[in-house]
N, C-alpha and C positions, 0 to 999 in steps of 0.2 A: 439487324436491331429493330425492334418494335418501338413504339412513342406511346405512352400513356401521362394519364395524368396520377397522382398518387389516388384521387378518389375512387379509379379504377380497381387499383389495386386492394386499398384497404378499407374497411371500416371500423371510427375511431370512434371510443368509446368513452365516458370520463370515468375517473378514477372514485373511490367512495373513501368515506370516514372510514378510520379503522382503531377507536378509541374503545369502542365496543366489544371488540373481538377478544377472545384470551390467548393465552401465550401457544404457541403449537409448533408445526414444522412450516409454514409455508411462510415464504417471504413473503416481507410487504416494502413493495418500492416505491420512495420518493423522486424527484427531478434528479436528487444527489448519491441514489444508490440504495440500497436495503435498509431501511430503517429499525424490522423488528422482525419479529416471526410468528404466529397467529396460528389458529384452530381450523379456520376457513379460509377458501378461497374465492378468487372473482374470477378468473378463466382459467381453463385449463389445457387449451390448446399453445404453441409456439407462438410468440406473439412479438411487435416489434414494440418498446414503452418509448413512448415521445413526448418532450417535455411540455407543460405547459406553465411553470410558471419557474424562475432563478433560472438555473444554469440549464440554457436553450443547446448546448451541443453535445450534452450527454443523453445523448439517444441510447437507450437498451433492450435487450432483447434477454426475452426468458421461457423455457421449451417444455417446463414445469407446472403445476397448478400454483398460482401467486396471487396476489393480492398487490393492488396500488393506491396510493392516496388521491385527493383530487387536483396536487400539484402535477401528477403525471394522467398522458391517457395511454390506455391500452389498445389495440387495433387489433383485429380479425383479418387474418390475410387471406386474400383470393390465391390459394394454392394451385389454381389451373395456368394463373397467369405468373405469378411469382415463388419464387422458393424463399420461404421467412427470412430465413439466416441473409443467405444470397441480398438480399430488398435491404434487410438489416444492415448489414456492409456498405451497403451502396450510398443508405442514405447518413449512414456516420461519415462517410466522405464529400458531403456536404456543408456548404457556411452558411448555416438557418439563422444569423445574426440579423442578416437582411431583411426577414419578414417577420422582425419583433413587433408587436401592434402600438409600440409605442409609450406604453405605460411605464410608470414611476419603476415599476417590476419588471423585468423581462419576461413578455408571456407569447403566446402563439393561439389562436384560434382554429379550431374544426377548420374553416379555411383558406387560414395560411398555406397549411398541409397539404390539403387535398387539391390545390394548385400549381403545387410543382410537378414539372416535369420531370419522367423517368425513361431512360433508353435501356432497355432489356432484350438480352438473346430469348435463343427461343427456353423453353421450361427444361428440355432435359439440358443444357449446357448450365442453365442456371443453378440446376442440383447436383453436379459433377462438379462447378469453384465450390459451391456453398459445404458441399462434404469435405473439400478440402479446406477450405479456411476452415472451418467448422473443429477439421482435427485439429489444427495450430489452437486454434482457441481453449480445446479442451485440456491439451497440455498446458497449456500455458496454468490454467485455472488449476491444473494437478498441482504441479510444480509450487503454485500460489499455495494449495491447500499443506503439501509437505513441509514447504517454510512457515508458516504459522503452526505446524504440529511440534516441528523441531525448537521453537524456539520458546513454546511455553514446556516442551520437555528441561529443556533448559533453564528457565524461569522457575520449574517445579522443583528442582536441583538446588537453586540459590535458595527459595524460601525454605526448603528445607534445613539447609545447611545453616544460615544465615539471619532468618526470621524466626526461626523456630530453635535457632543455633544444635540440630539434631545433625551436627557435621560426625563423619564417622572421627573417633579418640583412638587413642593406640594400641586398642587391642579390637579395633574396628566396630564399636559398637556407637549407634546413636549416643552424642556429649552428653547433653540436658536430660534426658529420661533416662542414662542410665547413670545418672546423681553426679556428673560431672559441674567442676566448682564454679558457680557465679559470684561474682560484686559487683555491687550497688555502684554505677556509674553517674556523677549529680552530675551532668551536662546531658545526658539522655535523660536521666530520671528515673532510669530501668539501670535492673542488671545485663550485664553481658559476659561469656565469658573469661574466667579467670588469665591473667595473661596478654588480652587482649586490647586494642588502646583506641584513643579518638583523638580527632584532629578535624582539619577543616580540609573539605574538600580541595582548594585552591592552594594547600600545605602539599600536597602531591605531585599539582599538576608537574610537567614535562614544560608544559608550554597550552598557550590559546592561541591560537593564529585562523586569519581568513586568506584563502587563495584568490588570485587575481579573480576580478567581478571578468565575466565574457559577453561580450555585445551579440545582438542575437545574430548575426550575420554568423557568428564564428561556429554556433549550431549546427553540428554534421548530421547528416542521418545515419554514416557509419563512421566510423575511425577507432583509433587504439583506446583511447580514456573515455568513460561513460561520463557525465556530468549529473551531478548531485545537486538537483533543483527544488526552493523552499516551496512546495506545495502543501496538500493538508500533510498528504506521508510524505516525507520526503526521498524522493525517487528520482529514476532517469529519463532525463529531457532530453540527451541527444549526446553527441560525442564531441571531443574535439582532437585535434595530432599537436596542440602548445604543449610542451616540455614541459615549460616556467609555469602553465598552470595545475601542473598537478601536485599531490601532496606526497612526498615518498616515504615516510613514519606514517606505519599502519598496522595493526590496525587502531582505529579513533572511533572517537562517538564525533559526529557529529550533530550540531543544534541550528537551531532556523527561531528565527528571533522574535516572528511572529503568527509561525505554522501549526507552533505544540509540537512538532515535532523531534524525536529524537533519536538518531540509528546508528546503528554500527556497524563498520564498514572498513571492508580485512584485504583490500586489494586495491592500487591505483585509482585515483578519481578524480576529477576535475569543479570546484565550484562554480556555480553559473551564477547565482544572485548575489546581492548586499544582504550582510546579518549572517552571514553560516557561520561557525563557528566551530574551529578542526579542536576535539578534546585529547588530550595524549597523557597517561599517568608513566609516573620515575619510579611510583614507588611498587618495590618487588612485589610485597604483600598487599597490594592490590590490585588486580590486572585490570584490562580493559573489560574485559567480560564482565568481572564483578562491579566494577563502575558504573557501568550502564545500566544493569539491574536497580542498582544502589538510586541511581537519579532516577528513573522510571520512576520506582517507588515513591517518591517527595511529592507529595501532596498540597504543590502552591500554586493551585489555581491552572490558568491559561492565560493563552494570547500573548504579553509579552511580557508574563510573570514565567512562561519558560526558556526566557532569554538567560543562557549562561549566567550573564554578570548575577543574577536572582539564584541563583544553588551554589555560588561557589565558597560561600562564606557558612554553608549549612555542614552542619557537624557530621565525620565519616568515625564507623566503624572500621578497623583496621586488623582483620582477623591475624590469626598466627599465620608464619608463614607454611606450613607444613599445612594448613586445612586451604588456603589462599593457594598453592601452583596445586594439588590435588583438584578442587575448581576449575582452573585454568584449565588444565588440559584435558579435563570431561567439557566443560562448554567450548575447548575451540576446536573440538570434535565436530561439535553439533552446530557451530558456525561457519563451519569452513564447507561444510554442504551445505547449507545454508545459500553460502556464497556461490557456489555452484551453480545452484538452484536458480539465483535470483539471474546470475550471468546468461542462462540459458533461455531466462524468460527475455532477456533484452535481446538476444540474437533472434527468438522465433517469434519476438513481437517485429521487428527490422523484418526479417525475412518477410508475415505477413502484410503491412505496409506497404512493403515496397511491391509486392506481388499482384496487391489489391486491385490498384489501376490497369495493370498490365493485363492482368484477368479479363476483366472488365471494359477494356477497349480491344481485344482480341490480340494484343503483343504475346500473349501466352496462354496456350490452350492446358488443358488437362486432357492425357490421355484415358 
């Protein structure tokens, strides 16, 4: 292992306005991730983005031409001494809390950075993990891209059927364009179609229930149940083996009381925070699929105006039931890979994690 300092390795660059720019293909990253996408770029070699001012531990890395703002900097890596990806890795398993400068804002200076120490093999071992993490990552980001295709395929489906009520009729033609019967509904204000009823969302439910809160000790890094923790998206924080905390009616929506968030979720899971909130519908002609589009939609605000108790008093469409499981069982097509998808991302982020160190202190080589 070699010993440098990171100013060896890199030079850091700051980030510029991007108010100016027009809309195009190249990302533009903030401290908190891709903000927009722009005409121009500011580097276009692999680069590692290091925060400079909020969230100090989202370190990123982008191998693209991009663009960043001045809350992130960008760095120039010395490719003789370090492999990007590889450096990248390295220093995302870092706790850069320590050298906040101290300000009302969390921020980092030129250098904070460029005085930490780094132990690196030599370059060609460093680009033998780095291709290998490298591929875990790109899957994963695949996988990432297939569930967000699938489920505005899905989304494309309901507004179809549902917003635009162009559900196929019985002799399989689009409802409403092909002069199929609407009435004037005075609790929407709109018509909807003929046949079909409103009610209140909370007229449906099954039930609202929270699964036990889990103390962070009980946070595995593997086990049988993933844990479904209130973040911005709410995602997987870690696993646990309690029985008593998982939920076994599924699939649910569920809500985060003060994330925005809202997901659903077709197999075993475990709550980790206060405020989730497990959604469950009774009623046939409305399934979970169509639910969760149905709330997406509801246009009230954020923060903890998407806390359940705030939708459940809001007025549901209740389509027939012959257009309602027709639905169903087109979106839990496209959910159930979905769910696939997303399980695989938790196993090949776990695998990379756990590999990361071992890599990197020589417990495991790559052939």
């Amino acid at each position: 292992m070699n010993e440098y300092l990171v100013k060896d390795l890199l030079t850091i660059r700051n980030g510029k306005d991007h108010k100016q720019l027009g809309d195009g293909k190249y990302p533009v990253f903030g401290s908190g991730g891709i903000m927009r996408y722009v005409d121009s770029y500011l580097y276009d070699k692999p680069s590692i983005l290091l925060p400079r001012k909020g969230t100090l531990d989202n370190i990123q890395y982008c191998d693209s031409p991009f663009w960043c703002v001045d809350t992130t900097y960008y760095s120039e890596v010395n490719t003789s001494l370090a492999n990007p990806y590889y450096l990248y890795r390295y220093l995302s398993l870092l706790n850069l809390k320590g050298l906040d400068s101290g300000t009302a804002l969390p921020s980092m200076t030129f250098d904070s950075y460029y005085q930490i120490k780094v132990s690196l093999p030599s370059i060609d071992i460093q680009n033998k993990i780095g291709r290998a993490l490298y591929q875990i990552d790109q899957k994963i980001a695949l996988n990432t891209r297939m569930n967000a295709e699938l489920e505005a395929m899905a989304k494309q489906l309901y507004d179809y059927w549902f917003v635009q009520f162009d559900f196929p009729d019985e002799n399989g033609n689009p409802y409403k364009s092909s002069g199929g019967k609407m009435v004037y509904n005075p609790t929407l204000k709109r018509e909807i179609p003929a046949g079909w009823e409103v009610s209140q969302i909370v007229d449906i439910l099954d039930r609202v229930e929270s699964t036990p809160r889990l103390t962070t000790s009980e946070y595995l890094s593997q086990g049988k149940y993933p844990i479904i923790d209130q973040t911005t998206d709410i995602y997987f924080a870690g696993f646990t083996n309690r029985e008593e905390a998982i939920l076994y009616q599924y699939p649910a929506i569920v809500f985060g009381d003060h994330s925005c968030a809202v997901k659903y979720i077709n197999y075993p899971f475990a709550r980790g925070a206060d405020g989730t909130q497990i959604v469950l519908s009774k009623n046939k002609n409305v399934s979970i699929e169509y639910l969760y589009f149905y709330i997406m939609g509801i246009n009230i605000g954020k923060g903890y105006a998407r806390h359940f108790g705030f939708v459940k008093d809001y007025p549901l469409i209740i389509p027939s039931k012959s257009s309602a499981m027709l639905f169903k069982n087109s979106a839990e097509k496209l959910f159930t890979k979905m769910m696939q998808l997303r399980l695989e991302i938790i196993q090949l982020t776990h695998l990379r994690d756990s590999l990361l160190p071992m890599l990197m202190n020589g417990q495991v080589i790559v052939e």
